[in-house]
C-alpha positions in Angstrom: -68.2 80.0 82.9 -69.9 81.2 86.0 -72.9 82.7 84.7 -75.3 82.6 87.7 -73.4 81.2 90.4 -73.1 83.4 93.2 -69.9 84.1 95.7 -68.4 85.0 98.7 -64.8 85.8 98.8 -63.6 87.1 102.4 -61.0 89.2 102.1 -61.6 90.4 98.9 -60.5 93.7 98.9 -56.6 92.9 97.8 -53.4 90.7 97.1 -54.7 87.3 96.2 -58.3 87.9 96.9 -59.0 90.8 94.6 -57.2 88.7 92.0 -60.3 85.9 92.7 -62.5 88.1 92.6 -61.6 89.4 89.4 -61.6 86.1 88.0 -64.5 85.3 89.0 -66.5 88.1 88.3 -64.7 87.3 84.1 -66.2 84.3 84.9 -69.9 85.8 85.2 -70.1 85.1 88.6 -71.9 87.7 91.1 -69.5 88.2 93.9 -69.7 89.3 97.5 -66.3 91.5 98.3 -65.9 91.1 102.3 -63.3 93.6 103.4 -62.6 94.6 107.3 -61.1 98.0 107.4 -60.3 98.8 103.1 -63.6 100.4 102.4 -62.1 102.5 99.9 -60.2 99.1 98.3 -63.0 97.1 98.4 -65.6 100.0 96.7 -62.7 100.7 93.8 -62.6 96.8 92.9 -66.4 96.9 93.0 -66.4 99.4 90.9 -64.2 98.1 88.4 -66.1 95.5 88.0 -69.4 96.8 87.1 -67.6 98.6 85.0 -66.6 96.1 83.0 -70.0 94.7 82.8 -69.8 92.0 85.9 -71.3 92.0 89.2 -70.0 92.6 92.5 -70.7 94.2 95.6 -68.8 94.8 99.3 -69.9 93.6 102.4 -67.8 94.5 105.7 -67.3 92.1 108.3 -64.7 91.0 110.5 -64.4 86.9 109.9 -63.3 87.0 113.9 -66.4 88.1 115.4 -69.5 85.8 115.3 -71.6 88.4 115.1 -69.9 89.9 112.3 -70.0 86.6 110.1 -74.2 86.7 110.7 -74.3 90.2 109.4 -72.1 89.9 106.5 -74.5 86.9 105.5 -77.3 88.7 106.1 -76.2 91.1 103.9 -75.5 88.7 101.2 -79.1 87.0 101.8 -80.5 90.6 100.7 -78.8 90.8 97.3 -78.3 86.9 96.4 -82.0 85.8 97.7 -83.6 83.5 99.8 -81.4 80.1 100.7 -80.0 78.8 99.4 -78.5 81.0 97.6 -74.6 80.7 97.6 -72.3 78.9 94.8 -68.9 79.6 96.0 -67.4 80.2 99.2 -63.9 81.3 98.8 -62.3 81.5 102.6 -59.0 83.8 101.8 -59.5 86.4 104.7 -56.0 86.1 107.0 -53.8 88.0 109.2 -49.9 87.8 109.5 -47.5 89.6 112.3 -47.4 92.8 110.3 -44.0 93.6 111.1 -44.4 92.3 115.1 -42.0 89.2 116.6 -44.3 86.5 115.7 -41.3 83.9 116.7 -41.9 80.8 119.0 -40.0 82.5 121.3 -41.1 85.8 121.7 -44.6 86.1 120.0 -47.0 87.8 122.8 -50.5 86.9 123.4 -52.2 89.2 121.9 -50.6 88.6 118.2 -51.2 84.8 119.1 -54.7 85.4 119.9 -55.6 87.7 117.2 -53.8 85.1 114.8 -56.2 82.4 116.3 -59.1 84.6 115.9 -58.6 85.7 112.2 -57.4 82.4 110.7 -58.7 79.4 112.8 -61.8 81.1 114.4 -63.2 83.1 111.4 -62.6 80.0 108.4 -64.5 77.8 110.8 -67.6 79.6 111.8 -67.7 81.4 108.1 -68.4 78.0 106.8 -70.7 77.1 109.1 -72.8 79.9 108.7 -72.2 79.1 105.0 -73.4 75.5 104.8 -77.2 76.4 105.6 -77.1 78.8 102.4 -74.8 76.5 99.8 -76.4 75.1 97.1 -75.9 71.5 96.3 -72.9 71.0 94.1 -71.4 74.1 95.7 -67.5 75.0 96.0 -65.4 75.6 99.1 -62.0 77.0 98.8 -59.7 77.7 101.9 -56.8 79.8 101.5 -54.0 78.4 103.4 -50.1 78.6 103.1 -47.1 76.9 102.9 -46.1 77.5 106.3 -48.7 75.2 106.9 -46.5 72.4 106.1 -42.9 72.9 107.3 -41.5 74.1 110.9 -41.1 77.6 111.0 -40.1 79.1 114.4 -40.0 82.6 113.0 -43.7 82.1 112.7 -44.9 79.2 114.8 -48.3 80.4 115.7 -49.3 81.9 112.6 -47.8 78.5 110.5 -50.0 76.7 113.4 -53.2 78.3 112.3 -52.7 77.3 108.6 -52.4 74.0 109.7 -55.0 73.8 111.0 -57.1 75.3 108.0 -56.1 71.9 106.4 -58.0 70.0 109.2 -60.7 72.1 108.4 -60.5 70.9 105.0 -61.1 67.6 105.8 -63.6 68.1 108.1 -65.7 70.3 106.1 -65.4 67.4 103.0 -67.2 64.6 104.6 -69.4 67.1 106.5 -70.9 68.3 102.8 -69.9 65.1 100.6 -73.3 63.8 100.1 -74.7 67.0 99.0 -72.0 66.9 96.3 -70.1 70.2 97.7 -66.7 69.8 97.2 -63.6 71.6 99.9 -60.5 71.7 99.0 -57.6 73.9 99.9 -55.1 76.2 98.6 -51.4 76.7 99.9 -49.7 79.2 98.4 -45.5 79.9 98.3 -44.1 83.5 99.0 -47.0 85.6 96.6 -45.9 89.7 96.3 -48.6 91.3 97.4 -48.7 93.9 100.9 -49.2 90.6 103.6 -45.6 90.0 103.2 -44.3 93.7 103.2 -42.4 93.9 106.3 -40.6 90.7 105.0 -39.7 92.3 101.4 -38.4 95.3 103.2 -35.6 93.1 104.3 -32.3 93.4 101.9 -31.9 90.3 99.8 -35.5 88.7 100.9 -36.9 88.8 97.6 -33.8 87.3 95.6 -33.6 84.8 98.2 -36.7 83.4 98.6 -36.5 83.3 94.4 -33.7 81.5 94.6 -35.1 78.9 97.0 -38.2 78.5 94.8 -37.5 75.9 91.9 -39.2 78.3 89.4 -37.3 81.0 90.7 -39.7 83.9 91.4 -42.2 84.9 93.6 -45.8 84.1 93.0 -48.3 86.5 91.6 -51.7 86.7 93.0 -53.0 86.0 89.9 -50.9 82.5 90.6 -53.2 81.2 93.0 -56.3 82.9 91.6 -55.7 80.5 88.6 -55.3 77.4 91.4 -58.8 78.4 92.3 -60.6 78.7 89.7 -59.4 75.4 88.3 -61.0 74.0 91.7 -64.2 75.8 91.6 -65.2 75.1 87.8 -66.5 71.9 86.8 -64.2 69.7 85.8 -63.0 69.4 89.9 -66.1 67.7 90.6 -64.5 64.8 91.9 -61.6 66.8 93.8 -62.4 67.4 97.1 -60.2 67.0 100.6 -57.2 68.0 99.1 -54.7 70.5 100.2 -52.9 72.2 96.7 -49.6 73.9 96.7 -49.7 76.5 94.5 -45.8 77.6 95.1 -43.6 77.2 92.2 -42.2 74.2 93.4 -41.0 75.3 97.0 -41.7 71.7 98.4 -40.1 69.6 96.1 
């Protein structure tokens, strides 16, 4: 249990993290829902969960601007208190090709770019505006991807950027090691939720992809929201630096 501990989870709003947030918020947890442009989303999860007697609020910000990050922290500093003040940083908030040619050879700048912005950019300089407010014994969770991990030239920038979320991984666990702050790093398979839409829409995606993934489905968000919470509660003390698959097997 949770009871206490405070959060962030960026992109919060939907897919896989509304499903942390839910759990966390079971979990007694008081969580901060970051959302960019799903107002209405990120209210109706809010709401759900006050509902059912946890605590949550929203907080828009988008993770690519700078100036952004400071206000979505100063609007956590306002509810959670004077720093330190945060428990949890859960760094989910991504962006895919939405339906555009994201290939090596045809992606266009200004998908690259935005890619860069969103999944490098915003990871990096959310946790360091983080560190300065984390509590000692804290939890850092990145939200990376498969695609991190093997070639893909249908998606070479985007699987470039969630590489790199694994160097940041590292990184960020000796940075914080001494202060008993652990980072670690989820990589999820093929989940069904509305990132991979333009991919589902394709006849046979779905039943192929199963069939490539030794446990023969797709994952659920509430797949991954499971891999996280096992890393933020106590018994992964002594995890940190590590990059999990959470894919059903899709690497073996």
């Amino acid at each position: 249990m949770h009871t206490g501990k405070t959060a962030l989870v960026t992109g919060g709003s939907r897919g896989i993290g509304a499903a942390v947030v839910r759990r966390l918020a079971a979990a007694k947890a008081h969580v901060a829902i970051n959302y960019t442009n799903n107002e209405a989303a990120a209210q109706s999860l809010a709401e759900e969960i006050i509902s059912n007697g946890g605590r949550a609020f929203t907080v828009q910000a988008d993770v690519s601007s700078l100036t952004d990050i400071d206000r979505m922290f100063a609007a956590c500093d306002k509810v959670f208190g004077g720093a330190p003040n945060l428990d949890i940083l859960i760094n989910n908030a991504g962006v895919g090709h939405a339906g555009r040619d994201g290939s090596l050879q045809a992606i266009e700048e200004d998908l690259y770019d935005h890619l860069i912005a969103v999944n490098m950019k915003g990871p990096h300089f959310v946790i360091q505006a983080a560190l300065s407010r984390m509590r000692d014994h804290g939890r850092i969770v990145n939200i990376g991807s498969m695609s991190g991990k093997v070639g893909q030239p249908v998606a070479a920038g985007y699987a470039m950027t969630k590489r790199a979320i694994q160097s940041l991984t590292y990184s960020t666990a000796l940075s914080v090691a001494k202060r008993n702050i652990t980072c670690n790093c989820i990589a999820p398979g093929a989940v069904a939720t509305d990132f991979i839409t333009s991919l589902r829409e394709k006849p046979g995606w779905d039943e192929a992809t199963a069939k490539h993934t030794p446990m023969g489905r797709l994952g659920e968000p509430e797949d991954i929201a499971g891999a996280v919470m096992m890393l933020v509660g106590d018994d992964a003390r002594w995890v940190t630096g590590q990059v999990i698959e959470a894919s059903g097997g899709l690497s073996l």
